[in-house]
N, C-alpha and C positions, 0 to 999 in steps of 0.2 A: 637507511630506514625510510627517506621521507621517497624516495626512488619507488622503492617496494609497495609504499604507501599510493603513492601517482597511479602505479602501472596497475594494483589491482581496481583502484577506483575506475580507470579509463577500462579495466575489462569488462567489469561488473558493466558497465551504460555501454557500451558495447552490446555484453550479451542482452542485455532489453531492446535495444535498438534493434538488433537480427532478429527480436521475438515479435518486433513490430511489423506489421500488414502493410502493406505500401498503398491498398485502398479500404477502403471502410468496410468490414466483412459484415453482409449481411448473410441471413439465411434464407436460401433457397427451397422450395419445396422437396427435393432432393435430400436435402440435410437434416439432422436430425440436431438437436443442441448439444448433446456430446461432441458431437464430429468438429466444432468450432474449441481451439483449446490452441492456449500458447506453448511455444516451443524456445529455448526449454523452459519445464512446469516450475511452479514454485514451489521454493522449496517449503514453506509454511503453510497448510492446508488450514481452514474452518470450517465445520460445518455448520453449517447454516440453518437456525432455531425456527423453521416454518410458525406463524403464527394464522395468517391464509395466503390464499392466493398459491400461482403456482412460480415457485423457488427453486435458486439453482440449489445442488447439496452439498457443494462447497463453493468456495471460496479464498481467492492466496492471497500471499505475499513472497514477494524475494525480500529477502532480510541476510544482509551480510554486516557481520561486524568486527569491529580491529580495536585490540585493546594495546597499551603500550604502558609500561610500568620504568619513571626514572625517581624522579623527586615524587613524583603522586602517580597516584594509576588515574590513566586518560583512555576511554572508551569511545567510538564511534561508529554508528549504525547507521547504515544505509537503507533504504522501507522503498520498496516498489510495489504499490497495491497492482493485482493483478486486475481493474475491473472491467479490461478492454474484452476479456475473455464472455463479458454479460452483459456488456455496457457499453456505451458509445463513448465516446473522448471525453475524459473527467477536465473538469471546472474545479477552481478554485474556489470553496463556500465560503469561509471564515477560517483567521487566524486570531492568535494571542501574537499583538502588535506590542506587547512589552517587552525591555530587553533582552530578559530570558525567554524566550516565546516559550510557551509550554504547550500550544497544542497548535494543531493544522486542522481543519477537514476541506475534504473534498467531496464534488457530487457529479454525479455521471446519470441521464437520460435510461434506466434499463432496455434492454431488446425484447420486441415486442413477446417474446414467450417469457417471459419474469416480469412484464411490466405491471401486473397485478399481485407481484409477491408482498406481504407484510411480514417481515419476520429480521432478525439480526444475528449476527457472530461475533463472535470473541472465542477467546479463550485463556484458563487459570497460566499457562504457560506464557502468553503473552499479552499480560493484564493492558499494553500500551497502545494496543490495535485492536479499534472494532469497525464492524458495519454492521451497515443499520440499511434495510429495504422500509421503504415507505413514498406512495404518492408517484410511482413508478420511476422512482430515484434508486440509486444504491449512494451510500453516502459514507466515505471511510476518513474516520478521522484518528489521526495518531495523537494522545495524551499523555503527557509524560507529569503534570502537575501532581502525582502521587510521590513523586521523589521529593524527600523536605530538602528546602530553600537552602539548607547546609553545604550541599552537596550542588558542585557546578555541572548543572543540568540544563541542556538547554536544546530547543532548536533551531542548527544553525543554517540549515538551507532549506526552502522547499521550492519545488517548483512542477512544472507538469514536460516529462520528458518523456518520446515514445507515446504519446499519447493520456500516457499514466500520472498517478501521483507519484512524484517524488521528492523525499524527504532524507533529511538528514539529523540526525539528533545524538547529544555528545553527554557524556556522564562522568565525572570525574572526582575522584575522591583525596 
């Protein structure tokens, strides 16, 4: 099991790593903002809640998760914000530096045709990931502080891999 558990993790950052650009993709007059798009897409799509400004109309994540049931069900989710597809290499904004960390965010520089977007995503499907456009940022922070304190909830890794956010977050009952 913990084999199975290794080798899909090592795929999963794998396939982000192949979706990463080996130089910083700007757009060219040539190019149109669709034509700039990771390969392969995420599989979590948002759309994106224009408030002004001009806005991408989505937004992802890859989100892979492995649940394992012995003495207690033990859950782990892996979050790869996609924001390299709109945005220039995400920064580390703030975390919950308490044991349990409960939240992450991150912020990325937008590309110059979004950099005047105002607006945010989420969604009721995954109440634990939003972004927020604002100040010519895209800013995505995972929360999970809705899970009660009962329940081992935590997040146990984050860091910026691929250029992206990446996060790790565990649920266990």
């Amino acid at each position: 099991m913990k084999t199975l558990y290794w080798l899909t993790k090592a795929v999963t950052v794998f396939l982000i790593l192949l979706a990463t650009p080996t130089t910083n993709p700007a757009l060219t007059q040539a190019q149109t903002v669709e034509e700039v798009q990771s390969t392969p897409r995420s599989n979590k799509l948002f759309n994106v809640k224009r408030q002004s400004g001009s806005c991408p109309k989505t937004v992802g994540v890859w989100a892979i998760s492995f649940g394992y049931r012995q003495e207690i069900y033990y859950a782990e989710t892996i979050v790869i914000a996609d924001t390299l597809a709109i945005a220039e290499p995400a920064q580390l904004a703030s975390a919950d530096k308490t044991e349990n960390k409960r939240f992450v965010e991150y912020q990325a520089r937008l590309k110059k045709p979004y950099a005047s977007c105002v607006g945010q995503a989420s969604s009721p499907e995954d109440p634990h990931y939003r972004f927020r456009f604002l100040n010519g940022k895209v800013y995505f922070r995972v929360d999970i502080s809705d899970i009660p304190e009962g329940f081992g909830a935590g997040i146990t890794e984050y860091k910026i891999i691929g250029l992206r956010p990446y996060i790790i977050w565990i649920f266990s009952d």
